[in-house]
MARKOLBA-877013 format. One record per residue (C-alpha): x, y, z; residue number from 1; residue in three letters. Coordinates in steps of 0.05 Angstrom, whole numbers. Each point is the difference from the previous one (the first is absolute). Example, Ala and Ser with C-alpha at 12.3 -4.5 7.8 and 13.67 -1.06 7.14 Angstrom:
<lumgu><X>246</X><Y>-90</Y><Z>156</Z><zavex>1</zavex><rofi>ala</rofi></lumgu>
<lumgu><X>27</X><Y>69</Y><Z>-13</Z><zavex>2</zavex><rofi>ser</rofi></lumgu>
end
This chain:
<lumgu><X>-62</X><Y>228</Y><Z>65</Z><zavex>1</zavex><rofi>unk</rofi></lumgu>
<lumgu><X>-5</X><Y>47</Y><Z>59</Z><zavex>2</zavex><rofi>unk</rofi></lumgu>
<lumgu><X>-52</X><Y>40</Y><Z>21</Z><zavex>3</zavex><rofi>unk</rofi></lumgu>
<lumgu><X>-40</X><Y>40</Y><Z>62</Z><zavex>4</zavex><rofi>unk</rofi></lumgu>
<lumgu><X>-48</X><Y>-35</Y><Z>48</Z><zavex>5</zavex><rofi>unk</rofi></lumgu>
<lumgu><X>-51</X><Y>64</Y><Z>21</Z><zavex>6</zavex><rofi>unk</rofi></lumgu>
<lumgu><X>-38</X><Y>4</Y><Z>65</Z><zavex>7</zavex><rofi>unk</rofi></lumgu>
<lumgu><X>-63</X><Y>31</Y><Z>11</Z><zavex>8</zavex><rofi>unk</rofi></lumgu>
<lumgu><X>36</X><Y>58</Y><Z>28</Z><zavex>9</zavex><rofi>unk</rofi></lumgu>
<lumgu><X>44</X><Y>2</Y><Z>-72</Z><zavex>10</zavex><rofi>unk</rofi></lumgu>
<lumgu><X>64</X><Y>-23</Y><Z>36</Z><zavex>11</zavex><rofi>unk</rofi></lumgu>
<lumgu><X>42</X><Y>-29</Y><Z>-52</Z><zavex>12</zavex><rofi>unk</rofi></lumgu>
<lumgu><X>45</X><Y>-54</Y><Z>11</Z><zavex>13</zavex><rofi>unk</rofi></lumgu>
<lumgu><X>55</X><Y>-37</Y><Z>-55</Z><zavex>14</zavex><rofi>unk</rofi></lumgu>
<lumgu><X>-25</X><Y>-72</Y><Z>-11</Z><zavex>15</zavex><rofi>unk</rofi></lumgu>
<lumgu><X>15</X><Y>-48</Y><Z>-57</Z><zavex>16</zavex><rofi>unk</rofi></lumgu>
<lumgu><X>-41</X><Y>-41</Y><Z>-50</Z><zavex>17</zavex><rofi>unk</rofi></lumgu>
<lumgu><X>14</X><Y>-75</Y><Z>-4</Z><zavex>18</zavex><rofi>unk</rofi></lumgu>
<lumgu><X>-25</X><Y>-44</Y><Z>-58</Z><zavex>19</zavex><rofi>unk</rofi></lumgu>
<lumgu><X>-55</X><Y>-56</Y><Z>16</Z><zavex>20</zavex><rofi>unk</rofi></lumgu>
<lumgu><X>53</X><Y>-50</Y><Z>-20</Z><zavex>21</zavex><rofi>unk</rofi></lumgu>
<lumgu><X>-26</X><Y>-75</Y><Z>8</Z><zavex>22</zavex><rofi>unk</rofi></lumgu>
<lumgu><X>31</X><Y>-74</Y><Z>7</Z><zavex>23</zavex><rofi>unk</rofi></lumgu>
<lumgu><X>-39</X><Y>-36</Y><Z>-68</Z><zavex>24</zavex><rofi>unk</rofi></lumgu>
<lumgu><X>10</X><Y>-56</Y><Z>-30</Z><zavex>25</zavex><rofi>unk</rofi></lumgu>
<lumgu><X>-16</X><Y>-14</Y><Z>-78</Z><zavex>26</zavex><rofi>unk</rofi></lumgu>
<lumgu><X>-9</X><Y>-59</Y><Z>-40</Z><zavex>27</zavex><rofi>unk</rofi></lumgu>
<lumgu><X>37</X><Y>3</Y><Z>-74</Z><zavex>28</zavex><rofi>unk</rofi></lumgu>
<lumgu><X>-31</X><Y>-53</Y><Z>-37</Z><zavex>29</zavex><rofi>unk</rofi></lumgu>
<lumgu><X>39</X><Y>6</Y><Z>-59</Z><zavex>30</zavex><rofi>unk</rofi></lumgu>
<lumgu><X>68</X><Y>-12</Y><Z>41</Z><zavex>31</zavex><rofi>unk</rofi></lumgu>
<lumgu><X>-49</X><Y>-45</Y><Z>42</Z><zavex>32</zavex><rofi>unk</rofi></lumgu>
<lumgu><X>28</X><Y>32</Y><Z>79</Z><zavex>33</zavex><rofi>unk</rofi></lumgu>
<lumgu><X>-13</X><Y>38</Y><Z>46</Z><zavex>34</zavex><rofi>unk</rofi></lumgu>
<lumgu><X>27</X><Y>69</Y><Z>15</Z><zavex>35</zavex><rofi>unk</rofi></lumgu>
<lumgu><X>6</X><Y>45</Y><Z>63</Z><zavex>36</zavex><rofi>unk</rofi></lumgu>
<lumgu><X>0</X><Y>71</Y><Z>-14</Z><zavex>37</zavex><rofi>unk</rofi></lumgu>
<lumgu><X>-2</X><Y>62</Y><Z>43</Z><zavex>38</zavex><rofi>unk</rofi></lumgu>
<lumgu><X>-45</X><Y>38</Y><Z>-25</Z><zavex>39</zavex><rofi>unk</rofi></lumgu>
<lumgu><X>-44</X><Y>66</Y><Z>10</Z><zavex>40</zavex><rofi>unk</rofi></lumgu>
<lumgu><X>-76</X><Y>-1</Y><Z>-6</Z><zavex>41</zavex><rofi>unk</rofi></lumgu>
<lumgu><X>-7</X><Y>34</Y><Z>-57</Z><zavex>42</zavex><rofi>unk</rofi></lumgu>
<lumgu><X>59</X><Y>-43</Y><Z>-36</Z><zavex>43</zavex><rofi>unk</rofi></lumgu>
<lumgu><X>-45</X><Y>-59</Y><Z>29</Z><zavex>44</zavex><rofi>unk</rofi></lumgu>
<lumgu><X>-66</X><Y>43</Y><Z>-45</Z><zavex>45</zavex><rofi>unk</rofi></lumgu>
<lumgu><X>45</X><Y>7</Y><Z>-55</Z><zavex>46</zavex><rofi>unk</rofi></lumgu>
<lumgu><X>20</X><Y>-74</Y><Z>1</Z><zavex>47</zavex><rofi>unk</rofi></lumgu>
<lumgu><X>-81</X><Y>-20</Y><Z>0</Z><zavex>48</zavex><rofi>unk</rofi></lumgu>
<lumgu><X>-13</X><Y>39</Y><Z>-53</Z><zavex>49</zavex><rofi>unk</rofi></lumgu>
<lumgu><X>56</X><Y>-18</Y><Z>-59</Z><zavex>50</zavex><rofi>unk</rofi></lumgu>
<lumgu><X>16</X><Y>-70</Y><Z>34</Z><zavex>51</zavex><rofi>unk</rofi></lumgu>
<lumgu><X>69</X><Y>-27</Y><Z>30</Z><zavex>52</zavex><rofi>unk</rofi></lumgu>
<lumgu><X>32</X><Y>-12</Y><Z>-64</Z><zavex>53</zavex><rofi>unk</rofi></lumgu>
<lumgu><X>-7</X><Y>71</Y><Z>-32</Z><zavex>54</zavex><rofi>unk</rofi></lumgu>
<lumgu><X>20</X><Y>26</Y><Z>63</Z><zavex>55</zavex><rofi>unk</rofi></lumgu>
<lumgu><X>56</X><Y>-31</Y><Z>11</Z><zavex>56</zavex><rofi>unk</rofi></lumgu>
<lumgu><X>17</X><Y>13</Y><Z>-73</Z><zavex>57</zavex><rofi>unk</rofi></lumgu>
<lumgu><X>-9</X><Y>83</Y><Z>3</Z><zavex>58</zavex><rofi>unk</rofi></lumgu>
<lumgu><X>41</X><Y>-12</Y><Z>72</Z><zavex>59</zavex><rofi>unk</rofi></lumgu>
<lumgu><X>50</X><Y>-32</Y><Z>-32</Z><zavex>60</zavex><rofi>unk</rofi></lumgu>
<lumgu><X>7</X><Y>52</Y><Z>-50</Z><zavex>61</zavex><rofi>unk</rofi></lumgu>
<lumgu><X>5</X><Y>50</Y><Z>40</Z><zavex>62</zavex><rofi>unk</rofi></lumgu>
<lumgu><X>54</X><Y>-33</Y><Z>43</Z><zavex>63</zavex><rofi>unk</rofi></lumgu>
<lumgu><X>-40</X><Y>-17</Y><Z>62</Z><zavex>64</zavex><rofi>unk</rofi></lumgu>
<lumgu><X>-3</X><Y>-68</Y><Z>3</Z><zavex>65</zavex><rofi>unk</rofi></lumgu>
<lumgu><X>53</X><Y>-55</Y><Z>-8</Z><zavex>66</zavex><rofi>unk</rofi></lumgu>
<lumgu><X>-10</X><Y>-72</Y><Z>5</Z><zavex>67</zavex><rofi>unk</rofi></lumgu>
end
């Protein structure tokens, strides 16, 4: 996603929005190992709040992950 950075004096200038992404591994204790996923803050929210499992599940779904 691209975007302005705006000075005081309203100069605009192109820059770009990066995602937070983040080095994390999970534990799957239904395949009992560990995974390493990169992954962006608010997947690593998302993942907190439904658990590893049902997000790998909806992931897989939706053709993110493969394993």
């Amino acid at each position: 996603m691209t975007g302005n950075n705006v000075s005081h004096s309203m100069n605009k200038t192109k820059r770009k929005f990066k995602p937070n992404l983040q080095v994390k591994k999970f534990y799957i204790p239904e395949e009992d190992k560990w995974v390493t996923l990169k992954i962006s803050a608010s997947g690593i929210r998302n993942i907190d709040k439904l658990g590893i499992s049902v997000a790998i599940k909806k992931a897989k779904e939706k053709g993110y992950y493969t394993a």
